[in-house]
PDB file of N, CA, C and O in Angstrom:
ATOM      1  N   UNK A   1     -37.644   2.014  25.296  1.00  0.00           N
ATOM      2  CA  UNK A   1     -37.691   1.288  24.037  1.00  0.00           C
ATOM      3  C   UNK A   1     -37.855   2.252  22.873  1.00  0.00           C
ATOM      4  O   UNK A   1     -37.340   2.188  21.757  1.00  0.00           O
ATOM      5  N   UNK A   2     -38.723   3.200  23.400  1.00  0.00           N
ATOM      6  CA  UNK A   2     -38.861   4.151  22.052  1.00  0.00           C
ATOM      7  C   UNK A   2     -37.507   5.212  21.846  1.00  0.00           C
ATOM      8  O   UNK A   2     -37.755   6.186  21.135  1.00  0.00           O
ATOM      9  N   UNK A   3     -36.531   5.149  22.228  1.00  0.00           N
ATOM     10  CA  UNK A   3     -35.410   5.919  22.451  1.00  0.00           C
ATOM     11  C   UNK A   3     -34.268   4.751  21.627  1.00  0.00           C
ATOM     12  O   UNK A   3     -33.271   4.865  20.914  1.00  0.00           O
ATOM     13  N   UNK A   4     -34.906   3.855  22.080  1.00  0.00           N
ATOM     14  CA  UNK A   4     -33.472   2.506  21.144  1.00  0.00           C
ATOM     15  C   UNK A   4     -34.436   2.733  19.655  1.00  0.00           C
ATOM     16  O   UNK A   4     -33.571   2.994  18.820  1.00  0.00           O
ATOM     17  N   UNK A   5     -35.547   2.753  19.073  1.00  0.00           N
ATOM     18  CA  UNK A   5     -35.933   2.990  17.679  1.00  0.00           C
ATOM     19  C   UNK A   5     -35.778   4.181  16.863  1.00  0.00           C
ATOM     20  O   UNK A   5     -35.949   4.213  15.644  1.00  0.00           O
ATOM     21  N   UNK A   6     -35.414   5.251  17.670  1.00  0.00           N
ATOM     22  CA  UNK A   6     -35.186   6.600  17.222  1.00  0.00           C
ATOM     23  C   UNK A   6     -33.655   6.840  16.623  1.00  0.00           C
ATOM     24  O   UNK A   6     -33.346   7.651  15.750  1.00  0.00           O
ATOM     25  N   UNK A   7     -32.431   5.554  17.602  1.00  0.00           N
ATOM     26  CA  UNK A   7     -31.311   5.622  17.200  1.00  0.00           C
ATOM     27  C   UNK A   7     -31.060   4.513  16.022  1.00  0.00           C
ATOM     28  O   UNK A   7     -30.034   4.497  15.342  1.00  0.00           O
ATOM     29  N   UNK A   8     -32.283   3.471  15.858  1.00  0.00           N
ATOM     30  CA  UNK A   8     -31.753   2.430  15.202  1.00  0.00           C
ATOM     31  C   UNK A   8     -31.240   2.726  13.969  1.00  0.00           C
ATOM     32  O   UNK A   8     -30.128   2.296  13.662  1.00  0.00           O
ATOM     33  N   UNK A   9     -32.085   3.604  12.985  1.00  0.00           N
ATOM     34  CA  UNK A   9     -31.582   4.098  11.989  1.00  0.00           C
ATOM     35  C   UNK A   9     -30.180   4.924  11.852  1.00  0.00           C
ATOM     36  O   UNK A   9     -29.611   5.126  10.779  1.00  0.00           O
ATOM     37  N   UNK A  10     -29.814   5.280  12.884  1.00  0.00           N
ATOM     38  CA  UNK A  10     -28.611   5.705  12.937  1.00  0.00           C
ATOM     39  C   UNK A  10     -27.288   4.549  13.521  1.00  0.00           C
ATOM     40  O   UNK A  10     -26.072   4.734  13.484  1.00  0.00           O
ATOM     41  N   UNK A  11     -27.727   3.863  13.819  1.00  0.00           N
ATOM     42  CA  UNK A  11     -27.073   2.630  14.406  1.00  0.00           C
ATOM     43  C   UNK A  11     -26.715   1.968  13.020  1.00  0.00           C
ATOM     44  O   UNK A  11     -25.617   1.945  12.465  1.00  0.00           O
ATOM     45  N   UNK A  12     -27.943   1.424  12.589  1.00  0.00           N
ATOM     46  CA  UNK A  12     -27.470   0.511  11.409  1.00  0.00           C
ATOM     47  C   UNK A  12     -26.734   1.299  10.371  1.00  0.00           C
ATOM     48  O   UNK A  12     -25.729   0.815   9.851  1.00  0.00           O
ATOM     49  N   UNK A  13     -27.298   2.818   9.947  1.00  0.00           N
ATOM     50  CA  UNK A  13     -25.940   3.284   8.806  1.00  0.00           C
ATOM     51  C   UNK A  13     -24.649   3.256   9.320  1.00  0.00           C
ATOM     52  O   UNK A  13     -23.769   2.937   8.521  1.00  0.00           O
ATOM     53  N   UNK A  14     -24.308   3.525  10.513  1.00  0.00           N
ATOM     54  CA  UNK A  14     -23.124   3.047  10.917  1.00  0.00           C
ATOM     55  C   UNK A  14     -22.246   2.267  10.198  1.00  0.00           C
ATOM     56  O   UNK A  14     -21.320   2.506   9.424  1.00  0.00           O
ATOM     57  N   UNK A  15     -23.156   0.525  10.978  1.00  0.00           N
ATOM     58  CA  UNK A  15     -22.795  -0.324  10.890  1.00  0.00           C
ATOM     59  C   UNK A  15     -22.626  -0.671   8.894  1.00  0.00           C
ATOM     60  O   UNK A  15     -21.612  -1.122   8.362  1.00  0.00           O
ATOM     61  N   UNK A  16     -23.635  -0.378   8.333  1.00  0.00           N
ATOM     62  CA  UNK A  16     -23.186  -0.226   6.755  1.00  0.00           C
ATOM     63  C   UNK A  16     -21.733   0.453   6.316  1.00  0.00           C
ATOM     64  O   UNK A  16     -20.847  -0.138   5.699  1.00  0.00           O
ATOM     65  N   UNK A  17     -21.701   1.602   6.700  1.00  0.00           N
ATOM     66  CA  UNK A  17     -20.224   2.610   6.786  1.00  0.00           C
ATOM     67  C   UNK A  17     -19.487   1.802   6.970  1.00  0.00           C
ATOM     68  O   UNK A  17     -18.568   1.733   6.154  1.00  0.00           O
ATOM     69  N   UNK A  18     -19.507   0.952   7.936  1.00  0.00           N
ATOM     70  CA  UNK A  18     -18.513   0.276   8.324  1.00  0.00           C
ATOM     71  C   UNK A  18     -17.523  -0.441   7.419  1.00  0.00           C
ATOM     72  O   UNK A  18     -16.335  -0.348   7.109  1.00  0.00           O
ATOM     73  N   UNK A  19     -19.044  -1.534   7.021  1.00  0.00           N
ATOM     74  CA  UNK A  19     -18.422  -2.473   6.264  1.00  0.00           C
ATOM     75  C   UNK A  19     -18.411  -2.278   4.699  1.00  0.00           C
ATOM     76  O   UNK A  19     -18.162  -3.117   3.833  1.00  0.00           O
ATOM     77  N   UNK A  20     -18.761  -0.885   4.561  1.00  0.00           N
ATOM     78  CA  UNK A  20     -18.648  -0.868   3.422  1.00  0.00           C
ATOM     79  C   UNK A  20     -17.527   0.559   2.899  1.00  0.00           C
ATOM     80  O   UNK A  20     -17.238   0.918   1.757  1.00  0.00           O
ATOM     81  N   UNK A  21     -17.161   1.035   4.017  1.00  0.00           N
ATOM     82  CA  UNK A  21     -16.191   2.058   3.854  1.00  0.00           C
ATOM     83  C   UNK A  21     -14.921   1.651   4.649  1.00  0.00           C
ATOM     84  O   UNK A  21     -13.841   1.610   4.061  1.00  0.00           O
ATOM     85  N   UNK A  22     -14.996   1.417   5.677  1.00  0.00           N
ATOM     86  CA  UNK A  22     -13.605   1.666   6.949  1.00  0.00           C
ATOM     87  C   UNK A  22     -13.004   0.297   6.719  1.00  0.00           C
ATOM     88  O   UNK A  22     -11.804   0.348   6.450  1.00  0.00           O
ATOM     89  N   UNK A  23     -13.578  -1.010   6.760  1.00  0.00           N
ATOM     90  CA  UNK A  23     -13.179  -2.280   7.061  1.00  0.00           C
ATOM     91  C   UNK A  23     -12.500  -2.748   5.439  1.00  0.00           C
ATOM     92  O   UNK A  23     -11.951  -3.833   5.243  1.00  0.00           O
ATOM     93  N   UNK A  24     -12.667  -1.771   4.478  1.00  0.00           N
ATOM     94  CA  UNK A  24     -12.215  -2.159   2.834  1.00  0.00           C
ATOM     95  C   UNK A  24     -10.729  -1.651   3.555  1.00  0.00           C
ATOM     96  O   UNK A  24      -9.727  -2.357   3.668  1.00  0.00           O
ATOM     97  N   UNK A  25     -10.845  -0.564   3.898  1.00  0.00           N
ATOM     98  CA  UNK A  25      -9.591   0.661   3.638  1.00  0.00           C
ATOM     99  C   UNK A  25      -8.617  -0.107   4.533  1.00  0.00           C
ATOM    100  O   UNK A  25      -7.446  -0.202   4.166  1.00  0.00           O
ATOM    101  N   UNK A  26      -9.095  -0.768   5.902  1.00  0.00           N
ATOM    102  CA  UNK A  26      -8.054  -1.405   6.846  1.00  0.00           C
ATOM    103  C   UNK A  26      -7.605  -2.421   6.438  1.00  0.00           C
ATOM    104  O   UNK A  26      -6.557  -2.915   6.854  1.00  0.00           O
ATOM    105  N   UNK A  27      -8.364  -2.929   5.506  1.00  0.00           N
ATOM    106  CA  UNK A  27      -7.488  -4.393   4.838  1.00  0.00           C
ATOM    107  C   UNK A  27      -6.879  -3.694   3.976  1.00  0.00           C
ATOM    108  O   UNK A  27      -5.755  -4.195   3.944  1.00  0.00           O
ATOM    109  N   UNK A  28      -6.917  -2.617   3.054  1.00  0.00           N
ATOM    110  CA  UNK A  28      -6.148  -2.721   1.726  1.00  0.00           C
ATOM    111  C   UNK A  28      -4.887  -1.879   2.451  1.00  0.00           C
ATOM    112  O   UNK A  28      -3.757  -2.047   1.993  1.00  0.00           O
ATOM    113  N   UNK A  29      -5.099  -0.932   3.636  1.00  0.00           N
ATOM    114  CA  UNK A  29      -3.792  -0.454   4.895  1.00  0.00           C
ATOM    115  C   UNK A  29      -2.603  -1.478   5.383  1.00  0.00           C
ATOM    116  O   UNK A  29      -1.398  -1.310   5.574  1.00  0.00           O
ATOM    117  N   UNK A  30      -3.588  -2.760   5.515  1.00  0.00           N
ATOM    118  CA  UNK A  30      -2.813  -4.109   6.339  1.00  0.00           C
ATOM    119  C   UNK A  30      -2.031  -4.348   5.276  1.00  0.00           C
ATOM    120  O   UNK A  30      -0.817  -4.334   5.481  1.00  0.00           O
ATOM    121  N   UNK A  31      -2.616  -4.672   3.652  1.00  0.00           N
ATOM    122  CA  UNK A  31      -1.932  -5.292   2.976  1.00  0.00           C
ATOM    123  C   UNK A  31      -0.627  -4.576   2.344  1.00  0.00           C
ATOM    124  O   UNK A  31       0.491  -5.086   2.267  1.00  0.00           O
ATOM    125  N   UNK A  32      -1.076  -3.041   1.825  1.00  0.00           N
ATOM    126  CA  UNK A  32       0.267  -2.565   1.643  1.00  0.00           C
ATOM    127  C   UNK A  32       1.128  -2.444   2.904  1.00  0.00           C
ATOM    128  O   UNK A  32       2.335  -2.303   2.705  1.00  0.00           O
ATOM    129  N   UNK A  33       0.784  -2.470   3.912  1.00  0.00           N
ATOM    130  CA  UNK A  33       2.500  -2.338   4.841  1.00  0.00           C
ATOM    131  C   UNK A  33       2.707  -3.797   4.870  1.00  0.00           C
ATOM    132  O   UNK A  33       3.897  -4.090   4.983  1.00  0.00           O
ATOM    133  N   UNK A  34       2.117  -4.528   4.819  1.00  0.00           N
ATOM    134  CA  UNK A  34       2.915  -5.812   4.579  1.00  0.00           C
ATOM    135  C   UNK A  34       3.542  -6.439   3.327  1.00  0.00           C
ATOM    136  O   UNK A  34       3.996  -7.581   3.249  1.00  0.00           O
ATOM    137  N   UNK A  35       3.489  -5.432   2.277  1.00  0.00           N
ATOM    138  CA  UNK A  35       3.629  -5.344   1.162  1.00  0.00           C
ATOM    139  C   UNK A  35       5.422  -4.859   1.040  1.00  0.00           C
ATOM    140  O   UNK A  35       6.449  -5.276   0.505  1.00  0.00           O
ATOM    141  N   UNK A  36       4.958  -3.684   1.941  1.00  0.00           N
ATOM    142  CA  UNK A  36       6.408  -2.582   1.966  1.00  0.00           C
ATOM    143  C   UNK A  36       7.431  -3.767   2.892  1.00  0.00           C
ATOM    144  O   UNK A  36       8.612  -3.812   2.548  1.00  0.00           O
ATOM    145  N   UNK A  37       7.029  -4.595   3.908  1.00  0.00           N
ATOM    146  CA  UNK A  37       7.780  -4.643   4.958  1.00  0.00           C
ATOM    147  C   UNK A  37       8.609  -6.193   4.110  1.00  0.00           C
ATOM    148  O   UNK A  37       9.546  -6.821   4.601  1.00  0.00           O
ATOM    149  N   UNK A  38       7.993  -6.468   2.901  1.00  0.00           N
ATOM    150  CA  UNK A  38       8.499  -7.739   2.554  1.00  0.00           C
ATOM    151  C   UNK A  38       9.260  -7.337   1.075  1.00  0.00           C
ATOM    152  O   UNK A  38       9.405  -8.168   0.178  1.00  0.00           O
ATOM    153  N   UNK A  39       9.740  -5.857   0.973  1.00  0.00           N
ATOM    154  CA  UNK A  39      10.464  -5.501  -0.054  1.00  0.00           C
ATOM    155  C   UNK A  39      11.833  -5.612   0.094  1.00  0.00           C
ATOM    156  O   UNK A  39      12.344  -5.053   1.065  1.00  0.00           O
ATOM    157  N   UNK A  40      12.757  -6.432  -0.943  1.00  0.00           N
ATOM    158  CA  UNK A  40      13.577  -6.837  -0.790  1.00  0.00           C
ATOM    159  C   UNK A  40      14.907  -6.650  -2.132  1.00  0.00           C
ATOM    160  O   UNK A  40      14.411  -6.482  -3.246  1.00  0.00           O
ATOM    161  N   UNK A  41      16.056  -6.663  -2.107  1.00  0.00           N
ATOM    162  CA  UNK A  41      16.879  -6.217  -2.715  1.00  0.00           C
ATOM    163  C   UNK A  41      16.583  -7.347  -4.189  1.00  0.00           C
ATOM    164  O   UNK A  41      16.307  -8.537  -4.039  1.00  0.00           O
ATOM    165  N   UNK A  42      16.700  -6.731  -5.437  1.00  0.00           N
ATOM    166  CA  UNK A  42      16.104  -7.691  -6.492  1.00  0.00           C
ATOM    167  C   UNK A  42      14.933  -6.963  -6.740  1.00  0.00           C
ATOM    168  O   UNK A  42      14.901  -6.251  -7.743  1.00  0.00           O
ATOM    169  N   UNK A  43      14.141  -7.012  -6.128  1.00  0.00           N
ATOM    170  CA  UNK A  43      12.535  -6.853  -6.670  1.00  0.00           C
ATOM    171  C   UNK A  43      12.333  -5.948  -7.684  1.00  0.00           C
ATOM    172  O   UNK A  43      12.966  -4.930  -7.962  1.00  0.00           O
ATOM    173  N   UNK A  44      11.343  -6.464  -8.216  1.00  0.00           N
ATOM    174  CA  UNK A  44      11.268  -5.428  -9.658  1.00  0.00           C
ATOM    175  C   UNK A  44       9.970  -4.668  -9.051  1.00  0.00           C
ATOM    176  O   UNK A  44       9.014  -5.331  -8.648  1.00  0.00           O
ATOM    177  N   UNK A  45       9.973  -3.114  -8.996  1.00  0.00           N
ATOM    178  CA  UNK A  45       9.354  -2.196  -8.460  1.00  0.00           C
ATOM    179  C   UNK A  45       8.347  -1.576  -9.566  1.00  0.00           C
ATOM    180  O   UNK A  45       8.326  -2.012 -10.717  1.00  0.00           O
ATOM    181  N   UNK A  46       7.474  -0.472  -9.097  1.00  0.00           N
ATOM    182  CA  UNK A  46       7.086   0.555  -9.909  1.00  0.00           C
ATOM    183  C   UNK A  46       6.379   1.617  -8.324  1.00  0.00           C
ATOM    184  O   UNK A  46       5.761   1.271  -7.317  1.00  0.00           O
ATOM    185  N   UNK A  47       6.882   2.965  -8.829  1.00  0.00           N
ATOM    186  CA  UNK A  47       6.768   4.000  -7.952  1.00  0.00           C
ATOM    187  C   UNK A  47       5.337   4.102  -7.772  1.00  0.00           C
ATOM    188  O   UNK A  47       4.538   3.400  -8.393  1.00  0.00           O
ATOM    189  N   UNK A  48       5.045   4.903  -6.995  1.00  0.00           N
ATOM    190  CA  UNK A  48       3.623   5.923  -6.908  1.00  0.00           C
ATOM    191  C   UNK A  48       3.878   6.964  -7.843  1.00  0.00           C
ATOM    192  O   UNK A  48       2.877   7.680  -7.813  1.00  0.00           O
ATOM    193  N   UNK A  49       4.761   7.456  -8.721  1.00  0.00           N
ATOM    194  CA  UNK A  49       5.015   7.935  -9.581  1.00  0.00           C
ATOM    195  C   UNK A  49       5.237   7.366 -10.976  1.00  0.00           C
ATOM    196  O   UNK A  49       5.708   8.004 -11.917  1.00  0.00           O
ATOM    197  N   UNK A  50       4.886   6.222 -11.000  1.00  0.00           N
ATOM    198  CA  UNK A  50       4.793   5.140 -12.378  1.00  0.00           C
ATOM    199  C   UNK A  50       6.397   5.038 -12.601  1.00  0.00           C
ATOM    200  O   UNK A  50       6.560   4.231 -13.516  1.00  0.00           O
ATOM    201  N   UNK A  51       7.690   5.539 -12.127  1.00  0.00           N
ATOM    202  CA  UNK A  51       9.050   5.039 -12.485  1.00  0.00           C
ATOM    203  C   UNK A  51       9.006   3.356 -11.830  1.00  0.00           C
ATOM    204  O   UNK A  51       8.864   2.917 -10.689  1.00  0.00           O
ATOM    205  N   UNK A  52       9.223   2.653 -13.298  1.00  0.00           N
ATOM    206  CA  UNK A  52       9.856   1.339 -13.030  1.00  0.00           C
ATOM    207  C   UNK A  52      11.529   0.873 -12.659  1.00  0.00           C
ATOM    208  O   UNK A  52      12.515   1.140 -13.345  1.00  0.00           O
ATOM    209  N   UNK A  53      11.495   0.140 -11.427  1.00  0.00           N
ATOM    210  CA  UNK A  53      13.039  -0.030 -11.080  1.00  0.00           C
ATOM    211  C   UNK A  53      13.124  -1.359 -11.178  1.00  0.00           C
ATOM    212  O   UNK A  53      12.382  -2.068 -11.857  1.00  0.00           O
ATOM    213  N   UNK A  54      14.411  -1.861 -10.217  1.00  0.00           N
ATOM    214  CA  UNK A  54      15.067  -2.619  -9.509  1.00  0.00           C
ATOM    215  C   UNK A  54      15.768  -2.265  -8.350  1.00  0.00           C
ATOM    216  O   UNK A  54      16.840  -1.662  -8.412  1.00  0.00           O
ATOM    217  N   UNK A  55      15.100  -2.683  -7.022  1.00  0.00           N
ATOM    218  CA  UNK A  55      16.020  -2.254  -5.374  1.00  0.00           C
ATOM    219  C   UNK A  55      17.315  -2.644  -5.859  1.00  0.00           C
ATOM    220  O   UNK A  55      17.515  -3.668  -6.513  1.00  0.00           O
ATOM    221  N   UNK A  56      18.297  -1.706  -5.485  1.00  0.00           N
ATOM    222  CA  UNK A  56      19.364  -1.971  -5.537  1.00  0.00           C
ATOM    223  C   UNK A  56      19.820  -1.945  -4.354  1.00  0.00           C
ATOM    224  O   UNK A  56      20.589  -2.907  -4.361  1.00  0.00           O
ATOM    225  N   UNK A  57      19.873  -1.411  -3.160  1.00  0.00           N
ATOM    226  CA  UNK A  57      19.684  -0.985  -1.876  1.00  0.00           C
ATOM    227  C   UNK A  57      18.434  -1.211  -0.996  1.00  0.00           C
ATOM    228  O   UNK A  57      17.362  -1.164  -1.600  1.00  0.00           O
ATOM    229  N   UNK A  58      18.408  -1.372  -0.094  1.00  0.00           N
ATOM    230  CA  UNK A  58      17.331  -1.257   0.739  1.00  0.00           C
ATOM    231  C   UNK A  58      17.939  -1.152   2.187  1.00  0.00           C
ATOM    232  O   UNK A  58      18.947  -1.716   2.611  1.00  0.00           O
ATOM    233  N   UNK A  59      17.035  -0.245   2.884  1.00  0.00           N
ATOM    234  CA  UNK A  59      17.050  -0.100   4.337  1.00  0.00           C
ATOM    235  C   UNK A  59      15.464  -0.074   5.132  1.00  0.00           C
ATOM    236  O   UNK A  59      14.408  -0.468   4.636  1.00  0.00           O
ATOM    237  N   UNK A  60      15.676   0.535   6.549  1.00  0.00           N
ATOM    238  CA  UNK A  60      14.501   0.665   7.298  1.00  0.00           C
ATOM    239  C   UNK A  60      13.076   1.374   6.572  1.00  0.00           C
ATOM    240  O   UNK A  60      11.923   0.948   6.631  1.00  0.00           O
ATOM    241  N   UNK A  61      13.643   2.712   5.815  1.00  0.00           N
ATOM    242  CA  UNK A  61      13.539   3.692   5.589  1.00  0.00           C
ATOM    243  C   UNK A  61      12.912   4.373   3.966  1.00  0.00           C
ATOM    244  O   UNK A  61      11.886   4.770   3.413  1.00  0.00           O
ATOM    245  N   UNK A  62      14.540   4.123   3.729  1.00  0.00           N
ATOM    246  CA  UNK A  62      14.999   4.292   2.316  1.00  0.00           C
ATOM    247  C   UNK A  62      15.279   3.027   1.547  1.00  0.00           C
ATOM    248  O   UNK A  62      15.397   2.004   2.221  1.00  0.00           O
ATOM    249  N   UNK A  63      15.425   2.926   0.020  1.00  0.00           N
ATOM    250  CA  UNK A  63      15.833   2.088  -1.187  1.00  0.00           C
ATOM    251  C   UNK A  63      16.563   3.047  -2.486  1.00  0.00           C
ATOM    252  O   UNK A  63      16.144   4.177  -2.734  1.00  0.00           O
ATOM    253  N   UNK A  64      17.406   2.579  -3.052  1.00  0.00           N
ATOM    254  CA  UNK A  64      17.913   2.557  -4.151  1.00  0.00           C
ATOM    255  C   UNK A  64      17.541   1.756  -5.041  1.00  0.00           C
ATOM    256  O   UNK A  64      17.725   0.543  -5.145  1.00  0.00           O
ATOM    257  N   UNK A  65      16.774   2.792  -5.964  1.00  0.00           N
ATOM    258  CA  UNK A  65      16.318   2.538  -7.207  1.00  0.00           C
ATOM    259  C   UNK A  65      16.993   2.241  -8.318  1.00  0.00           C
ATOM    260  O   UNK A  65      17.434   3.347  -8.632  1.00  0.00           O
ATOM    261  N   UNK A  66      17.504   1.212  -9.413  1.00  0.00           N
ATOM    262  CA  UNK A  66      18.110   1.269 -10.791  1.00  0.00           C
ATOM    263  C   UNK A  66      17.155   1.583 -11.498  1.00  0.00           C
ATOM    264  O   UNK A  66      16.196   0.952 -11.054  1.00  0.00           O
ATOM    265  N   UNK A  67      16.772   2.325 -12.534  1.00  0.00           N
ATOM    266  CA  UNK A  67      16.006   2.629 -13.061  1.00  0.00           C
ATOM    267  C   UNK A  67      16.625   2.488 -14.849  1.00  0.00           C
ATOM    268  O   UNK A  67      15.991   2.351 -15.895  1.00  0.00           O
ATOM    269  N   UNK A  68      18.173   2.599 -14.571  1.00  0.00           N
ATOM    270  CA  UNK A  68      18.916   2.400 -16.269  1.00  0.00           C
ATOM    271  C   UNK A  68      19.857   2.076 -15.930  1.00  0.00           C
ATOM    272  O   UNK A  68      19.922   1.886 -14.715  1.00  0.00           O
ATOM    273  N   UNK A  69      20.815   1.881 -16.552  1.00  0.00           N
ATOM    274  CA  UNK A  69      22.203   1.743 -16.550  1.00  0.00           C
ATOM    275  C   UNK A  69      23.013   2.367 -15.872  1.00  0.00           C
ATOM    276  O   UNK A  69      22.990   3.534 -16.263  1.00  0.00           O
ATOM    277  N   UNK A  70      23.824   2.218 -14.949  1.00  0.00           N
ATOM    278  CA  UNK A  70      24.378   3.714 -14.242  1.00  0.00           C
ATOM    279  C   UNK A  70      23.167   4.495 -13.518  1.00  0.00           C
ATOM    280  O   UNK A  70      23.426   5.126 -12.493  1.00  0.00           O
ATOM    281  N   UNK A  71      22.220   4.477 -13.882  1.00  0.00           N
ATOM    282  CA  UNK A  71      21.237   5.816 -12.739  1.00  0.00           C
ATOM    283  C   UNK A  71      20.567   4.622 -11.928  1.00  0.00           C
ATOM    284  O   UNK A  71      20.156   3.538 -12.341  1.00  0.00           O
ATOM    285  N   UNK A  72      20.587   5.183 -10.586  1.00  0.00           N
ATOM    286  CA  UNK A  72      20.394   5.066  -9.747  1.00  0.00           C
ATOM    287  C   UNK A  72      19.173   6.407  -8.964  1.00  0.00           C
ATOM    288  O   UNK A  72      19.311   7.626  -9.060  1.00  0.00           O
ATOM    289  N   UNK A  73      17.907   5.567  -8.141  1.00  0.00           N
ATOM    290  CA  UNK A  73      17.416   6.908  -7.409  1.00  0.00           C
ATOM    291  C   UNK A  73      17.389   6.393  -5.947  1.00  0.00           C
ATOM    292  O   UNK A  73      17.218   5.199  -5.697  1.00  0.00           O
ATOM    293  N   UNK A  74      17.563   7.333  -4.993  1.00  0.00           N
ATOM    294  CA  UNK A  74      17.223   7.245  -3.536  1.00  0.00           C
ATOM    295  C   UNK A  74      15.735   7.708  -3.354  1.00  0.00           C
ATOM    296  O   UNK A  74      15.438   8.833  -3.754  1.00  0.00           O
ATOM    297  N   UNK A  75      14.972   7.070  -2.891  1.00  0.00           N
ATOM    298  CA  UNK A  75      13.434   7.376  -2.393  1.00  0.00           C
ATOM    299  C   UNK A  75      13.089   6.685  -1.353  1.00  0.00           C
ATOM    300  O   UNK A  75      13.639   5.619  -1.077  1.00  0.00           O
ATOM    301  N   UNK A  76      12.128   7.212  -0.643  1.00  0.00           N
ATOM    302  CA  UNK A  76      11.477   6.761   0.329  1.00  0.00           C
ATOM    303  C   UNK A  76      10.958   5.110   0.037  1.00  0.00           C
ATOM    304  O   UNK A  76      10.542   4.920  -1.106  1.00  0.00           O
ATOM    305  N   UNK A  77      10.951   4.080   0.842  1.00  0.00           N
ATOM    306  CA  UNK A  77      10.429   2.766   0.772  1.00  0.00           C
ATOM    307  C   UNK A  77       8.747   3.214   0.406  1.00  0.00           C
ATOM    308  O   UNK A  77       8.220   2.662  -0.561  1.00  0.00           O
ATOM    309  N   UNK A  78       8.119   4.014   1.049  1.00  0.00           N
ATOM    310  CA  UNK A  78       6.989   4.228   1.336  1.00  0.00           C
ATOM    311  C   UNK A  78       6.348   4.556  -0.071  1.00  0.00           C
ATOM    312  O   UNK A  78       5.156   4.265  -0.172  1.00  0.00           O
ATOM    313  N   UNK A  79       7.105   5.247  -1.422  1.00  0.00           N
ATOM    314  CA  UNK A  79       7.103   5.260  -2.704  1.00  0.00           C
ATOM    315  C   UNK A  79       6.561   4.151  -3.663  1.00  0.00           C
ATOM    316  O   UNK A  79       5.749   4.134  -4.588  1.00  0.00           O
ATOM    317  N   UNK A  80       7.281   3.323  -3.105  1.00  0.00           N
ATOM    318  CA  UNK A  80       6.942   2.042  -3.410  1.00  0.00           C
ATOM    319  C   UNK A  80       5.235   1.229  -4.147  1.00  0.00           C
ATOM    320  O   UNK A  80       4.838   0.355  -3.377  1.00  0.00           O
ATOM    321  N   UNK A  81       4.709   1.331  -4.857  1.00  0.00           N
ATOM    322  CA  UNK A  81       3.278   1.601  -5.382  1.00  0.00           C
ATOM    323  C   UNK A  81       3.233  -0.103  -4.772  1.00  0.00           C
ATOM    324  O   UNK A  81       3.175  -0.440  -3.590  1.00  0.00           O
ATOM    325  N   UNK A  82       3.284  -1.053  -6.050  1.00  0.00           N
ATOM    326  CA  UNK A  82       3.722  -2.501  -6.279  1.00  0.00           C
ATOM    327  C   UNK A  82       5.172  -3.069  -6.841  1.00  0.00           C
ATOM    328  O   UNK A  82       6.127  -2.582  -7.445  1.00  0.00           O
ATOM    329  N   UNK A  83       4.826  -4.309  -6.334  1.00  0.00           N
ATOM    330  CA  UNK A  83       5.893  -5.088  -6.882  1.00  0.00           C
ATOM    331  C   UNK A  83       5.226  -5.834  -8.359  1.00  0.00           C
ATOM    332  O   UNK A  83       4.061  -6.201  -8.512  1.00  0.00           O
ATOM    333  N   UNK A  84       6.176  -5.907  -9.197  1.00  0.00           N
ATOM    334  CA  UNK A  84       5.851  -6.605  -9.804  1.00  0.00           C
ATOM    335  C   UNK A  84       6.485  -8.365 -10.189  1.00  0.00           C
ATOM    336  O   UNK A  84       7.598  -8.887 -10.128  1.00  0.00           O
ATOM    337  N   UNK A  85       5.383  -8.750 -10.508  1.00  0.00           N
ATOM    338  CA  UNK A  85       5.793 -10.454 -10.945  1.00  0.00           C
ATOM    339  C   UNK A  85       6.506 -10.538 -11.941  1.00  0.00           C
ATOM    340  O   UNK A  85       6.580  -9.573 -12.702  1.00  0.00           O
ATOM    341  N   UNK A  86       7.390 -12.013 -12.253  1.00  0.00           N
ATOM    342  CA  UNK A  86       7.889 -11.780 -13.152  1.00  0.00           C
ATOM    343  C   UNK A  86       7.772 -12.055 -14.823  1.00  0.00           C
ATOM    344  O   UNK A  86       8.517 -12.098 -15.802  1.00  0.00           O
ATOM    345  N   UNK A  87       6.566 -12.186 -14.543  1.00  0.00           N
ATOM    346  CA  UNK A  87       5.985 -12.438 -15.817  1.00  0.00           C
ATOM    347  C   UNK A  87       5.281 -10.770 -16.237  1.00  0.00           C
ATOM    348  O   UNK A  87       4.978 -10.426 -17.380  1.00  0.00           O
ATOM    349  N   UNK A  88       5.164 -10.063 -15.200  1.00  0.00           N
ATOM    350  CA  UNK A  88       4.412  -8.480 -15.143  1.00  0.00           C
ATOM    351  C   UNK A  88       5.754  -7.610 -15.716  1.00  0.00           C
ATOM    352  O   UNK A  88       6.847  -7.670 -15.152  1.00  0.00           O
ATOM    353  N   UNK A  89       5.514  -6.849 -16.839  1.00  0.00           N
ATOM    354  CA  UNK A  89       6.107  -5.626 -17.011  1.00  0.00           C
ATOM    355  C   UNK A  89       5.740  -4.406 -17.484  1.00  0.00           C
ATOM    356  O   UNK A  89       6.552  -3.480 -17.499  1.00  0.00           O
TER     357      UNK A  89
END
């Protein structure tokens, strides 16, 4: 018994860590790939690099960005920061 009170304090910061470090990060993990996996041709984008688009393309992988008139960028899906609404610009 005196061997389970010596770890408790180390038990319970754990369990704090947990829920206050690891279990944030796995939901906000879950939500962007389900974020990425529901990106679709249309969507109005903005990079991890703050460039605002429109998918013009999309694959597994990769997307084509409109970003102006005529320009076009190829980047990784994974680039992808948010989508925005269409009331958001």
């Amino acid at each position: 018994m005196d061997q389970i009170g010596a770890f408790l304090p180390l038990i319970l910061l754990f369990v704090v860590f947990y829920f206050l470090l690891i279990r944030p990060q796995q939901k906000q993990q879950k939500n962007r790939k389900e974020m990425l996996s529901k990106l679709k041709k249309g969507d109005r984008v903005v990079t991890i690099g703050g460039i605002h688009g429109i998918i013009k393309e999309i694959d597994e992988n990769n997307l084509s960005l409109r970003v102006a008139e005529n320009i076009s960028l190829k980047m990784s899906r994974a680039a992808v920061d948010r989508v925005l609404e269409e009331n958001e610009e």
